[in-house]
C-alpha positions in Angstrom: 9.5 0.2 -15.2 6.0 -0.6 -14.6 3.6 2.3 -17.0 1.7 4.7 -14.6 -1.6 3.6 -16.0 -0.9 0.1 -15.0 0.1 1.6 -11.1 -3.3 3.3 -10.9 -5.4 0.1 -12.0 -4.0 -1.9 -9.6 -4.9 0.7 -7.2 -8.3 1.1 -8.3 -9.0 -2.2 -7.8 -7.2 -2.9 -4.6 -9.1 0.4 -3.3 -12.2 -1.0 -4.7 -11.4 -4.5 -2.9 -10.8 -2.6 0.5 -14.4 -0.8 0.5 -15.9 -3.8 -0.7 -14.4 -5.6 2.5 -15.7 -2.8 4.9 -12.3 -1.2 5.5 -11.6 2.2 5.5 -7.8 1.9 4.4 -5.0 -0.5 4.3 -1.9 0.0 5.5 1.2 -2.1 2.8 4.8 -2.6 4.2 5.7 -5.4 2.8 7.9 -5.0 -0.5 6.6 -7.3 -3.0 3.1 -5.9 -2.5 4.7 -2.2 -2.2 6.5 -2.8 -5.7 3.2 -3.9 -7.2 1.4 -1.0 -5.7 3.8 1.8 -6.3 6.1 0.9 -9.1 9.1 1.6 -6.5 10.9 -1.3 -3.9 11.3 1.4 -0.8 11.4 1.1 2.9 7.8 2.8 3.1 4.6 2.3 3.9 1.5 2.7 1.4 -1.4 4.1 2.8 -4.5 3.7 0.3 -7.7 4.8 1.7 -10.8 3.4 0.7 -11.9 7.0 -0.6 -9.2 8.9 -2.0 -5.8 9.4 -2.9 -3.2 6.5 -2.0 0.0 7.8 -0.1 3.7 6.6 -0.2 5.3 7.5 3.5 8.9 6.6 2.9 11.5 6.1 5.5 14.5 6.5 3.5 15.6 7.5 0.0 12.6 10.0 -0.8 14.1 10.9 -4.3 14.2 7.4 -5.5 11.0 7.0 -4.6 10.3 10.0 -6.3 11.8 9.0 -9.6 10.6 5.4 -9.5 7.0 5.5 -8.8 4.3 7.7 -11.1 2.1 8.5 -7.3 1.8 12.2 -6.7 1.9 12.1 -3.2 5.7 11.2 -1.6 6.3 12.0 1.3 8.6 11.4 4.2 8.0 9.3 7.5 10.5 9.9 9.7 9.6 7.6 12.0 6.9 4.7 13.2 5.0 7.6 15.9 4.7 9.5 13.1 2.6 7.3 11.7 -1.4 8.1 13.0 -0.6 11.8 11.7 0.3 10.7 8.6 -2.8 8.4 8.5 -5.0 11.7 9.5 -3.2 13.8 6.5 -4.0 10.6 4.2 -7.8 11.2 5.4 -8.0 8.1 7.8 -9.1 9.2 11.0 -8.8 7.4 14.7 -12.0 4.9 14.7 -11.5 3.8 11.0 -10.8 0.2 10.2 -7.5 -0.2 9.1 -6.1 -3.4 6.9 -2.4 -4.5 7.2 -0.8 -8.2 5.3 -1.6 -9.6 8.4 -0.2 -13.2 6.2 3.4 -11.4 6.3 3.6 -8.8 9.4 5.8 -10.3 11.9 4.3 -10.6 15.1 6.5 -7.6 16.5 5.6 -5.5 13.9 1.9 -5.9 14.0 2.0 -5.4 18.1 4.1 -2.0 17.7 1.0 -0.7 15.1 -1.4 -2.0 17.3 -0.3 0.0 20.0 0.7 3.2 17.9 -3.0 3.1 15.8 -4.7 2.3 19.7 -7.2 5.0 18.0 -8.2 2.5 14.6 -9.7 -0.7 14.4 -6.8 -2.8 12.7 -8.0 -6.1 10.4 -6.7 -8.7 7.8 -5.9 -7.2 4.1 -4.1 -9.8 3.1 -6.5 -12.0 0.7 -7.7 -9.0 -0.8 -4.5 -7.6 -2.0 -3.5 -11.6 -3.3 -6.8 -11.5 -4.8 -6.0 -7.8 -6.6 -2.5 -9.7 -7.6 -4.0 -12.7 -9.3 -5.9 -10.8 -11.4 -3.0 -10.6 -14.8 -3.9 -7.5 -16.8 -3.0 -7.3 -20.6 0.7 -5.0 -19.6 1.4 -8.5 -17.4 0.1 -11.1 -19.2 2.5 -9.7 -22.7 5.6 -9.4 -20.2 4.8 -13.0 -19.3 4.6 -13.8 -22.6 8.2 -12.5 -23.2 9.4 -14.1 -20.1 9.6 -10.8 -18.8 9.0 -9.9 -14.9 5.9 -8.6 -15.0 6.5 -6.3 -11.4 
């Protein structure tokens, strides 16, 4: 299990990478990055503004997610149209620039968010969240050295 401390520098710096790159939010789906983000391997979607408190939408097993990941706010999404609501109760409002893993989003996918964020100017995350990755802190680099995963 990955420590809570290590959670909330990752998201310090991928929050810090986002402002830095002129968005307002990102948007993670994909599970690798989710894992690394949240500590948890859900069927979710991680909304981390640029300014404020990072939230887990999850579409299925809400207590897992509960158990597995130290971010105090879990909450259900029900469904994709739920979506821009939840985005509004995460603090990103219609207009705001938005960053998805544009290098892993199948076409499909991205095309239903474009047209269900219509209202939000969607861009690349992508580099900036492998660039937050490649960055080894001192929890990873000792699991490493132990031949331990360090996700």
């Amino acid at each position: 299990m990955v420590p809570a401390g290590e959670i909330q520098q990752r998201q310090s710096r991928f929050r810090d990478a986002i402002a830095g790159a002129g968005l307002d939010a990102a948007v993670v789906v994909e599970s690798t990055d989710l894992a690394y983000l949240t500590g948890t391997n859900q069927q979710a979607h991680l909304v981390v503004p640029a300014q404020g408190e990072p939230v887990l939408l999850v579409r299925r097993t809400l207590e897992r997610a509960r158990a597995e990941s130290p971010l105090s706010r879990i909450e259900p999404l029900g469904s994709l149209r739920e979506l821009p609501e939840a985005l509004t109760g995460a603090g990103v409002s219609a207009g705001s620039r938005i960053g998805l893993e544009l290098d892993v989003l199948p076409a499909g996918l991205y095309l239903g968010y474009a047209r269900r964020l219509a209202s939000h100017e969607l861009a690349d995350c992508s580099a900036l969240l492998r660039d937050v990755r490649a960055v080894k802190s001192t929890w990873e680099l000792e699991r490493m050295r132990r031949g331990e995963h360090p996700d």
